[in-house]
N, C-alpha and C positions, 0 to 999 in steps of 0.2 A: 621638548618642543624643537623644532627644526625650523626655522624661518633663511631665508638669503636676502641679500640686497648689498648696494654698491653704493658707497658715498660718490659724490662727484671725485672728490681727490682722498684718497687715504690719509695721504700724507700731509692734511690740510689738517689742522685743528677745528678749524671756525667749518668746514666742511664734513667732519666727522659728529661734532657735536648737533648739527640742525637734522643730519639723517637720523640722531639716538632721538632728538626731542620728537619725530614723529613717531618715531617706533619703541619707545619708552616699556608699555606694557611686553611687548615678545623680548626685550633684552634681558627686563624682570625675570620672563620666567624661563630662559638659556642655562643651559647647566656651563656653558664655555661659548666663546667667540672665536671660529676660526678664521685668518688672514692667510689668503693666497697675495701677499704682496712681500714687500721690503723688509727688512727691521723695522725700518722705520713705522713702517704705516703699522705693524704690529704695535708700537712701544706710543705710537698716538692716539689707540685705541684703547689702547691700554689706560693709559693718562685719561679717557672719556670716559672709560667705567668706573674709575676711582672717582671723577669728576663727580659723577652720579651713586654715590658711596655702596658702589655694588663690587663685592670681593669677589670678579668673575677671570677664571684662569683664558687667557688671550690665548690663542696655539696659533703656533706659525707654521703655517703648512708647506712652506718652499724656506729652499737654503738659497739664498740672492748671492752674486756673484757681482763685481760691477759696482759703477757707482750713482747711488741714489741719493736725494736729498729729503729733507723734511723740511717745511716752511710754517713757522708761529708765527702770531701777529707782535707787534713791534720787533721782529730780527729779519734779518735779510734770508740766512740760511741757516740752519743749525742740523748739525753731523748728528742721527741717533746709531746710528748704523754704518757698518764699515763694508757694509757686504763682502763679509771675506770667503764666504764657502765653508764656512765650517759652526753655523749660527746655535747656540747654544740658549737662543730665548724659553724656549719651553722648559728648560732647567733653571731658572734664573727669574720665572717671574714676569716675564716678560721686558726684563730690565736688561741692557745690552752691557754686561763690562769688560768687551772689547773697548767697546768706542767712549763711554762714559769713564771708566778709571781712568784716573791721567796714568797708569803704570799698566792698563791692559790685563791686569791683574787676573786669572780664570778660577781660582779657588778661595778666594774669600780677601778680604782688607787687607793692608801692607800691615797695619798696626801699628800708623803714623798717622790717622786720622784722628781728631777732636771733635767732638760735640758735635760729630755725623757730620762736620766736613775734612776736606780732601785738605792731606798736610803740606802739597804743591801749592793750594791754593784755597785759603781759607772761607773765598766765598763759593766754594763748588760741593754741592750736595757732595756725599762718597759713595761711589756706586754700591760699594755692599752692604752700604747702611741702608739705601732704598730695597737694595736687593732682599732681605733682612724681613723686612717691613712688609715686604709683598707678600712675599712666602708666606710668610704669618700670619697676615689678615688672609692667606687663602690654606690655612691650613697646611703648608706642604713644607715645613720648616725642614723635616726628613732629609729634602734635596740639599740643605745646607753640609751635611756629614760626606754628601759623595767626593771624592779623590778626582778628578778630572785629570786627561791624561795633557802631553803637551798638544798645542795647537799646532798642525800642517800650516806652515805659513808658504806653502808654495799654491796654494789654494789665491791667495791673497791678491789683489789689481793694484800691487804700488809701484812705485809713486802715481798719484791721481792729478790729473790737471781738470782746470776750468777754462774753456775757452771760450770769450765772448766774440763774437762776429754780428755784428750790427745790421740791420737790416736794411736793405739799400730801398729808400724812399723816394 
């Protein structure tokens, strides 16, 4: 089946999930959801098909460059996505572990994590315990075995700043 549509925000939780609750039945029958946006907006779609316990592979149709945000309800900001130019979500699940390892880690766990959380910090999911998880419930564990090469970090927008400038009233 082939359907398109646009939530208001991608990268809105609460705005991804009221465009799937109209469009419930055509997600049902998608063999994949494609995202022409950010990591992010990928990885919160992603997060609304599990939401809806549908093992649907997200593919991210652009490599983002730049920096983008993602907004949940109760946080201000939260980084899914590093937009580095070199986005490796369609291997991964649609899980980012650039931005999600606290070590950027590209081919599997440091092997310092516990009971699928991160050994920096014990209340942080481990990205490739989700990563893991994903794969699996979508069949594609396979992708776990591949070798990935190093990452071009000359691709990359660092250092990032946030500027706020106030609007003059």
């Amino acid at each position: 089946m082939l359907a398109s549509g646009v939530p208001e925000r991608t990268c809105y939780i609460q705005h991804v999930r009221a465009f799937f609750d109209e469009r419930r039945e055509w997600l049902e029958q998608c063999d994949c959801v494609v995202i022409l946006g950010c990591g992010g907006a990928v990885q919160t779609v992603r997060q609304a098909t599990e939401e809806y316990g549908m093992a649907k592979p997200v593919v991210s149709a652009l490599n983002s460059v730049g920096h983008m945000d993602t907004v949940v309800p109760d946080a201000l900001w939260v980084e899914r996505c590093s937009e580095c130019g070199d986005c490796m979500l369609n291997e991964t699940g649609g899980i980012c572990p650039i931005t999600l390892c606290a070590k950027g880690l590209i081919n599997g766990p440091c092997g310092g994590s516990r009971d699928g959380k991160c050994e920096t910090d014990p209340e942080r999911d481990c990205a490739w315990v989700l990563i893991y998880h994903r794969l699996k419930a979508l069949g594609q564990l396979d992708k776990m075995r591949r070798v990935r090469e190093p990452r071009d970090y000359s691709k990359a927008n660092r250092p990032r700043k946030i500027t706020y400038t106030p609007s003059a009233t």
